[in-house]
C-alpha positions in Angstrom: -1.8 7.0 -14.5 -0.8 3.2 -13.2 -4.4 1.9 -13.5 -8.1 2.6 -13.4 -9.6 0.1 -11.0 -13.7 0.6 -11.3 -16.3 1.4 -9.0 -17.4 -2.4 -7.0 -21.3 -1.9 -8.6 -19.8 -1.9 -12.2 -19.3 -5.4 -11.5 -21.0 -8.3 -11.6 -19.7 -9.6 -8.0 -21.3 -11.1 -5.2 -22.8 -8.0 -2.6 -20.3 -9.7 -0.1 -17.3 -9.3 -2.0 -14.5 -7.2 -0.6 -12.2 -4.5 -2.0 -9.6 -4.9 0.1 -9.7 -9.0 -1.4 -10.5 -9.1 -5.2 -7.1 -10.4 -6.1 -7.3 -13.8 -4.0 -11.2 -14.1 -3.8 -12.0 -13.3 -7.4 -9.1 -13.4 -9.7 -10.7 -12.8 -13.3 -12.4 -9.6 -12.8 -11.6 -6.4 -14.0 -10.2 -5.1 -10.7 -8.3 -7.6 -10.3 -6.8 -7.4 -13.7 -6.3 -3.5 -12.8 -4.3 -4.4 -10.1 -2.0 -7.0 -11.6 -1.6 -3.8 -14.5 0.1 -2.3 -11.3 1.7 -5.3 -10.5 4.0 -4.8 -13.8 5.7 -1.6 -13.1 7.1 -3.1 -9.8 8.2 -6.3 -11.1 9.6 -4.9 -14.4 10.4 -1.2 -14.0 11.5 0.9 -16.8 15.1 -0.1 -18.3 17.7 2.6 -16.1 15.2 2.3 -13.0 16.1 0.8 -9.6 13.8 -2.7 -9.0 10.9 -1.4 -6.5 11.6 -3.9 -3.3 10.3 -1.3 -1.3 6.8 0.5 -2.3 4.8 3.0 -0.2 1.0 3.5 -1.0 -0.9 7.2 0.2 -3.1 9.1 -1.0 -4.1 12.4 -0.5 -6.6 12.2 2.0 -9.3 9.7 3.9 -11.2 7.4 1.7 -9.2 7.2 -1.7 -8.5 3.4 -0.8 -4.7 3.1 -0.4 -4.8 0.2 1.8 -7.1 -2.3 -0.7 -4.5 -1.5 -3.0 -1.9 -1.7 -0.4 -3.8 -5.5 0.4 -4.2 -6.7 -3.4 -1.0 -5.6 -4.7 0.6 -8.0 -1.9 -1.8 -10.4 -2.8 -1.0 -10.3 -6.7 2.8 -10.4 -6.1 2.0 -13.2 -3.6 0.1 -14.8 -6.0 3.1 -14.7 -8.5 5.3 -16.6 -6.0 6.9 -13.5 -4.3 7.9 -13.3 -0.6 6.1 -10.2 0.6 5.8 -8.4 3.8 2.9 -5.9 3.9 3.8 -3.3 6.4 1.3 -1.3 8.2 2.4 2.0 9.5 -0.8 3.6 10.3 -0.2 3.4 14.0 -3.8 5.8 14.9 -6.2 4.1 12.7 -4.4 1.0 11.4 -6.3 -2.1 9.3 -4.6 -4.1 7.1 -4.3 -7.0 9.9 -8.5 -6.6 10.3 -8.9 -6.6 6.3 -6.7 -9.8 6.1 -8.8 -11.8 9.1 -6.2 -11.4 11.7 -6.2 -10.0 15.3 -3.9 -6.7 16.3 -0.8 -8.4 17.7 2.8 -6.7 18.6 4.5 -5.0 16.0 6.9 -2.0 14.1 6.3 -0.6 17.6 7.4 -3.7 19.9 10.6 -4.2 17.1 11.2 -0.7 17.4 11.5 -0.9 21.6 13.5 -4.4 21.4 10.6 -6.0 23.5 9.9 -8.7 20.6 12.3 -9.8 17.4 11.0 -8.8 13.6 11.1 -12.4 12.7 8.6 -13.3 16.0 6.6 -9.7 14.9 5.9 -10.6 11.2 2.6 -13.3 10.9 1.7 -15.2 8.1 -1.4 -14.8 6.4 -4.3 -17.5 4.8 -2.5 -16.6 1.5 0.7 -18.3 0.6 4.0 -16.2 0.9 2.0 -13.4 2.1 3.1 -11.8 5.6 1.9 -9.0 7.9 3.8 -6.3 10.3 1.2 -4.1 11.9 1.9 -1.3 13.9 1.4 -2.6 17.1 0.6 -1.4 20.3 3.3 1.2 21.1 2.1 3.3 18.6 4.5 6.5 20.0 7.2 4.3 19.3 6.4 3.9 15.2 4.7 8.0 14.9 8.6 9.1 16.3 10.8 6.8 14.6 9.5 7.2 10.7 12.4 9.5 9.9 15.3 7.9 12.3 17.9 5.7 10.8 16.0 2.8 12.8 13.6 2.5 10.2 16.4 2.6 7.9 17.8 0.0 9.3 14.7 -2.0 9.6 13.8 -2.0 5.8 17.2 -3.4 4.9 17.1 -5.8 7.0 13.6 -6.8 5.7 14.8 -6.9 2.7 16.6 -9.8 3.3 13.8 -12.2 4.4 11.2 -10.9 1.6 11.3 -10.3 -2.0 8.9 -7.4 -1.8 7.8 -4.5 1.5 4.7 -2.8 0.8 4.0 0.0 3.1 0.5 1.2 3.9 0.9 4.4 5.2 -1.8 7.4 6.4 -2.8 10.0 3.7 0.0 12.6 2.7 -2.5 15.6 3.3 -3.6 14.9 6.6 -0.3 13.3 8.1 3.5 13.7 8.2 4.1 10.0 8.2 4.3 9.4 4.1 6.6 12.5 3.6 8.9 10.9 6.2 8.8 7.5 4.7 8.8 8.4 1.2 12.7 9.4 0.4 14.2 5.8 1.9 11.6 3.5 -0.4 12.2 2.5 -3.4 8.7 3.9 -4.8 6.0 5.7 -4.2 2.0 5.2 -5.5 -0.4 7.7 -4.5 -4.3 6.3 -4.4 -6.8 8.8 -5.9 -10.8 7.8 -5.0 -12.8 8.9 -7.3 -15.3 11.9 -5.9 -13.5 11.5 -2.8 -10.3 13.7 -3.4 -10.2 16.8 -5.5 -7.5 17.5 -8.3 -6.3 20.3 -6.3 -5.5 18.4 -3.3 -3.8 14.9 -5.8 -2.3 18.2 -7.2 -0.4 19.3 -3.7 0.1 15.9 -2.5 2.0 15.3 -5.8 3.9 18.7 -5.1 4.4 17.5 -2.0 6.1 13.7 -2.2 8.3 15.1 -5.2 9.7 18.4 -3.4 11.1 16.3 -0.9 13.3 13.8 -3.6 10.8 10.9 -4.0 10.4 8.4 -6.5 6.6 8.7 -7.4 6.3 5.7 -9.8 2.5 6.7 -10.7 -0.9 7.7 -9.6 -3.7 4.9 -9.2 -7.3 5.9 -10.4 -9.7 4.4 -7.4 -13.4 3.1 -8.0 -13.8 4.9 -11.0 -17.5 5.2 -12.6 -18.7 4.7 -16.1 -20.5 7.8 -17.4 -22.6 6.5 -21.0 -23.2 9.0 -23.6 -21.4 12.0 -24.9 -18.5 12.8 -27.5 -15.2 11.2 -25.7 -17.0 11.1 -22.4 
């Protein structure tokens, strides 16, 4: 367990705020502070571990949150004065340029078909040293090429223009897509919502990512819920 980020109404926030945003739009709460205790295992991994340039977030299914996390652990290593590039592979239902204010645009997919270069593909954000790659509009194009040494490619040579790729990628239950990206990244943090996914399924999608050689780093607890009274409760 990475961190315990708490349910939005145990908070005093504004009824506006966003969960996707707590990291740049409200820096001192507890979620925020939840997501900077993430924040640490990237920037300073265990003494004998590789540095985590690469990062996918999944979960196990729909709901448990993986691309606010995704969006505020960019933000944070933003924040500390990191290059990032948030990548967005969730070429069927993709959001991480709507969460961050900006239009779908080209993307993987257009890179991927040589119709438009990475560095004209990646777009800077409202928050400094923060960019965006969505998936784009040739959505065939990222869904077959997850696995192929194109991608490969692709994250090294990434790697050279940013400090730090986080990839937001569909839930490990439901799609393929993690399992394919999950042996060539540096790390792997699996979202769990709280109520939303059952311990048998965080369970299997565990099972799952580590079967196939990856390097889970931990397991995020997502809008967690204060229960009063009761011995240890």
């Amino acid at each position: 367990m990475m961190a315990m980020i708490p349910d939005l109404s145990a908070e005093k926030l504004p009824a506006n705020a966003k969960a996707a945003l707590l990291t740049a739009e409200h820096p001192d709460s507890i979620s925020a502070d939840e997501f900077r205790r993430v924040l640490t295992r990237i920037i300073y991994p265990p003494e004998g571990s590789a540095e985590l340039n690469t990062c996918l977030v999944t979960s196990a299914s729909q709901g448990d949150g993986k691309t606010s996390l995704a969006c505020n652990l960019a933000i944070s290593l933003a924040q500390a004065n990191r290059r990032v590039l948030l990548l967005d592979v969730c070429a069927r239902r993709p959001s991480v340029e709507k969460t961050l204010d900006l239009a779908r645009g080209p993307g993987l997919g257009e890179v991927f078909a040589r119709k438009i270069l990475l560095q004209e593909a990646v777009r800077a954000t409202s928050i400094e040293n923060l960019f965006v790659l969505g998936p784009g509009f040739l959505t065939n194009e990222v869904i077959g090429k997850l696995a192929s040494r194109e991608m490969v490619e692709f994250l090294e040579k990434a790697e050279e223009s940013f400090e730090h790729v986080l990839i937001d990628s569909p839930p490990t239950l439901l799609m393929a897509d993690a399992k394919l990206l999950a042996p060539v990244v540096d790390g792997v943090i699996l979202v769990v919502g709280a109520e939303v996914s059952s311990l048998g399924m965080v369970r299997r999608a565990l099972s799952e990512l580590q079967q196939i050689g990856s390097n889970v780093i931990g397991v995020v607890l997502n809008r967690a819920k204060h229960v009063a009274g009761g011995y240890m409760r």
